[in-house]
N, C-alpha and C positions, 0 to 999 in steps of 0.2 A: 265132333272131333274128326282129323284129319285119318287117313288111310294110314296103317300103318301095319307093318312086317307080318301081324299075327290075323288080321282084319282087313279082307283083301273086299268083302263084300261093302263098305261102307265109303260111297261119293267121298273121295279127298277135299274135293274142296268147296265140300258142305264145311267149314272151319272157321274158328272164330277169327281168323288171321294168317297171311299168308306166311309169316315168320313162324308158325305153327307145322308148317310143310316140311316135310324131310329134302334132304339134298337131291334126291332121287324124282319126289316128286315135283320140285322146283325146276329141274333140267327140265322132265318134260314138257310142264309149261311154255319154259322159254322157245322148246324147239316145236310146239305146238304152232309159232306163227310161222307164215312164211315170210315176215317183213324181217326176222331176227337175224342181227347181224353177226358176223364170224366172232366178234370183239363179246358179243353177248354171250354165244352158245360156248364159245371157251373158259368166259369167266364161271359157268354150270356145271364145268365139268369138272371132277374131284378126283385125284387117285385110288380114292378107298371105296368109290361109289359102289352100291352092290346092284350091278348091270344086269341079276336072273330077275332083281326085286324091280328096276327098273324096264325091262322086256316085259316083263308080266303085267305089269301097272298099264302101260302103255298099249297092251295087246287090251286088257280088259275094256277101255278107252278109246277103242278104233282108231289110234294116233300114231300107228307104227312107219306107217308112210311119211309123216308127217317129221319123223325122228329121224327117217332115213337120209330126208330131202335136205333136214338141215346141218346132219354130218357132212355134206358134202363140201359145207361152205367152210368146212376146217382143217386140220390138220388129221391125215388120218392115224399119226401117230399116238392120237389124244383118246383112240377109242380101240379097244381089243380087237382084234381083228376078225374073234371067231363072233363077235356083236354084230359088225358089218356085216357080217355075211348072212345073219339069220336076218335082220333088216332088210338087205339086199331082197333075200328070197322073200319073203310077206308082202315086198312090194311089187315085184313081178308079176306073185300070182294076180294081187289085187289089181294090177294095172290089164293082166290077161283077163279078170272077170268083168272089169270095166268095160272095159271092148266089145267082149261077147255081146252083155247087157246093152248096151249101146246101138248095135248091130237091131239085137232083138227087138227094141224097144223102136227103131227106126221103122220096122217092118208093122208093126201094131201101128205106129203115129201114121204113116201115111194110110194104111185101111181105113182108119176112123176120118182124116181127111176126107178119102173118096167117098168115106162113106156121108160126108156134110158135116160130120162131129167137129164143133170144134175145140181147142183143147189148150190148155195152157200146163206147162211142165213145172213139176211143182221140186223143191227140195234136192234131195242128194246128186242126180244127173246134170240136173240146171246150173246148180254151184259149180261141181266141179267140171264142166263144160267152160265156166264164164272165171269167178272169182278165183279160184284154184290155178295158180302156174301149171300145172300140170294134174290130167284125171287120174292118174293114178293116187294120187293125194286125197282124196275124198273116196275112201269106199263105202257103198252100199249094197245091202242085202235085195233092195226093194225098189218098186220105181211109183212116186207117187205121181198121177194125172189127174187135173181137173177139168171137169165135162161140166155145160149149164144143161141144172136141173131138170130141163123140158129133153135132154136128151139121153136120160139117163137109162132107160129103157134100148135106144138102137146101142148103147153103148153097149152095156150090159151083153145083146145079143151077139153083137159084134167078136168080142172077146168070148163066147162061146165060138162062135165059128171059127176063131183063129184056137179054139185046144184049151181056153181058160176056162177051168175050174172054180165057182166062189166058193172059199173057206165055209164049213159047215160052221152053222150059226144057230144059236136057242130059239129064234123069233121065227113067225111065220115069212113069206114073202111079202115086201111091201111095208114092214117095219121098220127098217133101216135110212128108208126115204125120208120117213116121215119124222121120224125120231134120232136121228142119227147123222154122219156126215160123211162117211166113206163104209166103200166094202172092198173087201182083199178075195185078190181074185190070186190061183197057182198053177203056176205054169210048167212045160218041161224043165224051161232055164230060165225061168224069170217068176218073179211075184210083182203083181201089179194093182197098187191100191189105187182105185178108183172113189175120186172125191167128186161130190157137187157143192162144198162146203171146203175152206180150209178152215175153219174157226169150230169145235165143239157146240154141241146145243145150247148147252148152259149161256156160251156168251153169246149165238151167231144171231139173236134176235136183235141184239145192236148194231151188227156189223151188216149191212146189206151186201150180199154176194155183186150185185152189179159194181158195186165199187173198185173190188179188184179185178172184172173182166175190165171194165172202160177205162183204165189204167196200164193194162197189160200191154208189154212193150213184145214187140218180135226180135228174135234172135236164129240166129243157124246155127243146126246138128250137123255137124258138118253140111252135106247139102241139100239138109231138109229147114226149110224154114217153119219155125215154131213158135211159137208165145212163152214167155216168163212173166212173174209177178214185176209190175213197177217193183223200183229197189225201196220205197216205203213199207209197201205191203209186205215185198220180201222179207224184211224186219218181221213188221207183224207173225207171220206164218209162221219166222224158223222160233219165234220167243212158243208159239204154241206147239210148235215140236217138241221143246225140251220139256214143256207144260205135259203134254200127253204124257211122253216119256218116263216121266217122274224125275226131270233132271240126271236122268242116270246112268248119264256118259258126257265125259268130257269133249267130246265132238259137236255135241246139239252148240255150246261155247264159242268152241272153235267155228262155225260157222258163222252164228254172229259176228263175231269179229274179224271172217274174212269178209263177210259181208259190207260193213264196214269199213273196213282198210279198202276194200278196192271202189266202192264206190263212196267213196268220202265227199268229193265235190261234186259228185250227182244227184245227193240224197237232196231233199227237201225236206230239210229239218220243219221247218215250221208247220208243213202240211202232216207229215210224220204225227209231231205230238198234237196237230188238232183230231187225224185222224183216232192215236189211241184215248182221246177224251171222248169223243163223239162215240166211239167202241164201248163204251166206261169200261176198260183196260190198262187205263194205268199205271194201278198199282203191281198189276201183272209184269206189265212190260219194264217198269223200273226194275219190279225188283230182279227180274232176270238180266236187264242191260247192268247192274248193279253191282251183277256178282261176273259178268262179264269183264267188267271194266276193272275189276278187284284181281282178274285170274289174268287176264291177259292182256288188257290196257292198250286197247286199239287208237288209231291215232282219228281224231275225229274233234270238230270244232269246238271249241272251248264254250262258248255260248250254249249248245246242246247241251254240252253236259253237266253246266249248271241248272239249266232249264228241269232236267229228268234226272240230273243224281245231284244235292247240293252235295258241295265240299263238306269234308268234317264231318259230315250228319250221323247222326246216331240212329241205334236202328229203332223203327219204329217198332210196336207194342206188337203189329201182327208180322212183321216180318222176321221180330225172334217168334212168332207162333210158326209162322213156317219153315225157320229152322229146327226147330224141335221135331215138328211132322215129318216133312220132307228130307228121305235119305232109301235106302235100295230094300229098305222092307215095310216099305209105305203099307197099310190095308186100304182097301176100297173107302171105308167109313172116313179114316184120315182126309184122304187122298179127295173129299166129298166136302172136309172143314177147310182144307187148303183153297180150294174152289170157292167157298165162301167167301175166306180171308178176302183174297184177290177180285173179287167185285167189288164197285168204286162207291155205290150209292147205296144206303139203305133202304130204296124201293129196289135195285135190285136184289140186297140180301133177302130182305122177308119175300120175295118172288122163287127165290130158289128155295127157302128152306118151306116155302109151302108148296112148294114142286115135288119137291122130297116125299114129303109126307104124303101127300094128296095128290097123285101124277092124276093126269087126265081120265076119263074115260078109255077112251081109245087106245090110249097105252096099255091100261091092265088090261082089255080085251087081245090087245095083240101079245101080247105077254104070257097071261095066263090063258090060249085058244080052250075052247070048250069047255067052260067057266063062266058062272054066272056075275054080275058085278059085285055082288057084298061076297060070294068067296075070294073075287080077285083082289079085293082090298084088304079081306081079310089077312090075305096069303102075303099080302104087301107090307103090311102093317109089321109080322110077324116077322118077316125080314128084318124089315127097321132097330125092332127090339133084337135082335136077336146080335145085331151087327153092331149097336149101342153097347149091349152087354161085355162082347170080346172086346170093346174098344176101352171099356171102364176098366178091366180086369188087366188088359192091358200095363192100361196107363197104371194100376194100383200096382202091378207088377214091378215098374220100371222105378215108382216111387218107394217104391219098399227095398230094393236095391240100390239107393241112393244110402237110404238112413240104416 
C-alpha cells in the first residue's frame, strides 16, 4: 500500500497503482524529473494540498532539491511562500555540502592517481556532476570509488594516510576482499566507500569486474580527469543501489531515470540487455526499470521497453513475491528470498540457497575466528533456524491480522 498521512515509514510507491498515490505524493513524482514541464508541475499542484505532509514525504525521499528546481519553472504564486523558502534553504545547504564533498573527494582522487590507483567514480558525485542540470540536485551523504582488486591494499593504505578511518566491522581483516564488495571508510568531512566490486557476491560471480573497467569512459571533475561507468553499466550499478538499499528511497528511481533521460541516445540498448542476460540479472533489472517506468516514465526508445517491460503485462508470480517482501522493514531472512526471487536460473537458485546453508570453509573460519569447523557450522546453522523461525512467526503474524 501507498504512504499515507498515519504511515510515513512505508515506500509510497511500493503500490499496487499509481492512481493509488495521494495528490501530494503524485506532485512529488512529477517534480522528481527534471525533464517536467511548467504545464505538468501546475497541473500537480492543488489548493488543498497539505505541503507539511508534502515537505516531509519529500525530505524522507532525498528529492527536496529536486522540488525546488522544479518550482522554479512556475508561477511562484501557485506555492506558499513560507514552502519556498524552507526548499530554498535544504537546497543551499545541500548545494554547500556538494561542494565541500567535491573539493574533498578531489584531493583523495588525485593522491590515489599519484599514487598509480586507478579508480572509476561510481554513483551519487558522477550523476550529479554529469546527468543532473545542476549538483546541487543530487545530494549525497557518501562518495562511492572503485579501485581493481590487485590494488586494494595501496588503497586501503592510502586513505589511512589521508585521516580515513574503516568502519569497525565483525570480521577479521581480509574478509571483506574475499567475501564481500566494498568497505566504508570515515572521514572528518567525508565518508568514502571503497569498492572492488559494484555488483554484491551473490551475483558478481556472473558479472566479470573487467567488464565495467574496459568499458569505463573518462569524464572531468572540474579539472581533474576521471573515469565513470560506461552508461550501460551505469544502469547496471544504480538498479543494484536501490537493490542494496532495499528500494528505500525514491532517489535510487530518480536516478535511473535521470540516467536515462540524459543519455537516451548513447545507451546501447542491445549490448545493455545482453549484458543483464549474460549477468543472469534480469529479472532484477526489469523489475526495478519496471517500477521506474511505473513512477516516473523516462523518455527512452520504444523498442527497449518492449524488449525489458512488455506492455499490459501482468505481474509475475515472483514479482508480487517481491512486493509483498520488499518495503522499509525488510528482515535479513526476507531480504535473503528477495535475492533468490531475482536470480534468472535455477542452477543459480539451488547455488545460492546451498550457499546459505553450507557457506565455505573459509568463511565460517573467518567468521567464527578461533572456532573449530563443526562449532562454526554449528553456530551457522543455528543462525539459519533461528532467523527461519522470526521469519515464520512473522509471516503467521501478518496472516493472522489479515483474518
Amino acid at each position: 500500500m501507498p504512504i499515507n498521512k498515519r504511515k510515513q515509514d512505508t515506500a509510497f510507491f511500493l503500490c499496487d497503482s499509481i492512481d493509488d498515490l495521494t495528490k501530494e505524493e503524485k506532485l512529488i513524482l512529477t517534480c522528481s524529473r527534471t525533464w517536467a514541464t511548467s504545464g505538468e508541475i501546475e497541473s500537480s499542484i492543488y489548493p488543498d494540498l497539505d505541503w507539511d505532509y508534502t515537505l516531509e514525504t519529500a525530505t524522507n525521499h532525498h528529492v527536496v532539491p529536486l522540488l525546488y528546481y522544479s518550482f522554479q519553472k512556475v508561477s511562484s504564486d501557485l506555492i506558499p511562500s513560507d514552502v519556498i523558502k524552507k526548499l530554498q534553504q535544504k537546497y543551499t545547504i545541500t548545494l554547500a555540502k556538494n561542494i565541500l564533498a567535491v573539493k574533498e573527494l578531489k584531493s583523495v582522487l588525485k593522491s590515489f592517481l599519484e599514487s598509480g590507483i586507478e579508480v572509476i567514480l561510481l554513483k551519487g558525485v558522477a550523476l550529479a556532476d554529469t546527468v543532473y542540470p545542476d549538483i546541487a540536485l543530487r545530494p549525497f551523504n557518501d562518495v562511492d570509488i572503485l579501485v581493481r582488486k590487485e590494488d586494494i591494499n595501496k588503497a586501503r593504505l592510502k586513505l589511512s594516510q589521508l585521516g580515513y578511518k574503516l568502519e569497525l566491522s565483525e570480521y577479521r581483516p581480509g574478509f571483506a576482499e574475499r567475501f564481500w564488495y566494498v568497505a566504508d571508510y570515515t572521514g572528518e568531512n567525508l565518508y568514502i566507500d571503497l569498492h572492488w566490486h559494484i555488483i554484491r557476491h551473490s551475483y558478481s560471480k556472473y558479472a566479470p569486474i573487467t567488464h565495467f573497467w574496459d568499458s569505463a569512459v573518462p569524464i572531468y571533475l572540474d579539472d581533474l580527469k576521471i573515469k565513470v561507468l560506461s552508461p550501460e553499466n551505469l544502469l547496471i550499478s544504480l538498479c543494484f543501489h536501490a537493490l542494496k538499499h532495499h528500494y528505500s528511497s525514491l532517489l535510487y528511481f530518480v536516478d535511473i531515470a535521470e540516467v536515462i533521460n540524459y543519455y537516451n541516445k548513447l545507451i546501447d540498448w542491445n549490448v545493455f540487455i545482453e549484458n543483464i542476460r549474460q549477468y543472469k540479472i534480469y529479472s532484477l533489472v526489469r523489475y526495478v526499470l519496471d517500477l521506474t517506468k511505473a513512477l516516473l516514465n523516462p523518455p527512452s526508445p520504444t523498442t527497449f521497453l518492449e524488449q525489458i517491460i512488455p506492455t499490459n503485462k501482468k505481474l509475475s508470480l515472483e514479482e508480487k513475491l517481491l512486493n509483498a517482501l520488499i518495503n522499509s522493514n525488510t528482515t535479513k531472512i526476507e531480504w535473503d528470498i528477495a535475492d533468490f526471487i531475482m536470480l534468472d536460473s535455477c542452477t543459480a537458485r539451488i547455488q545460492y540457497i546451498y550457499s546459505k546453508f553450507f557457506p565455505c570453509r573459509d568463511f565460517l573460519l573467518f567468521k567464527y575466528p578461533n572456532r573449530s569447523i563443526y562449532s562454526s557450522y554449528f553456530l551457522w546453522q543455528t543462525r539459519i533456524f533461528r532467523e527461519s523461525i522470526k521469519f515464520l512467526l512473522k509471516g503467521l503474524a501478518k496472516y493472522n491480522s489479515y483474518y
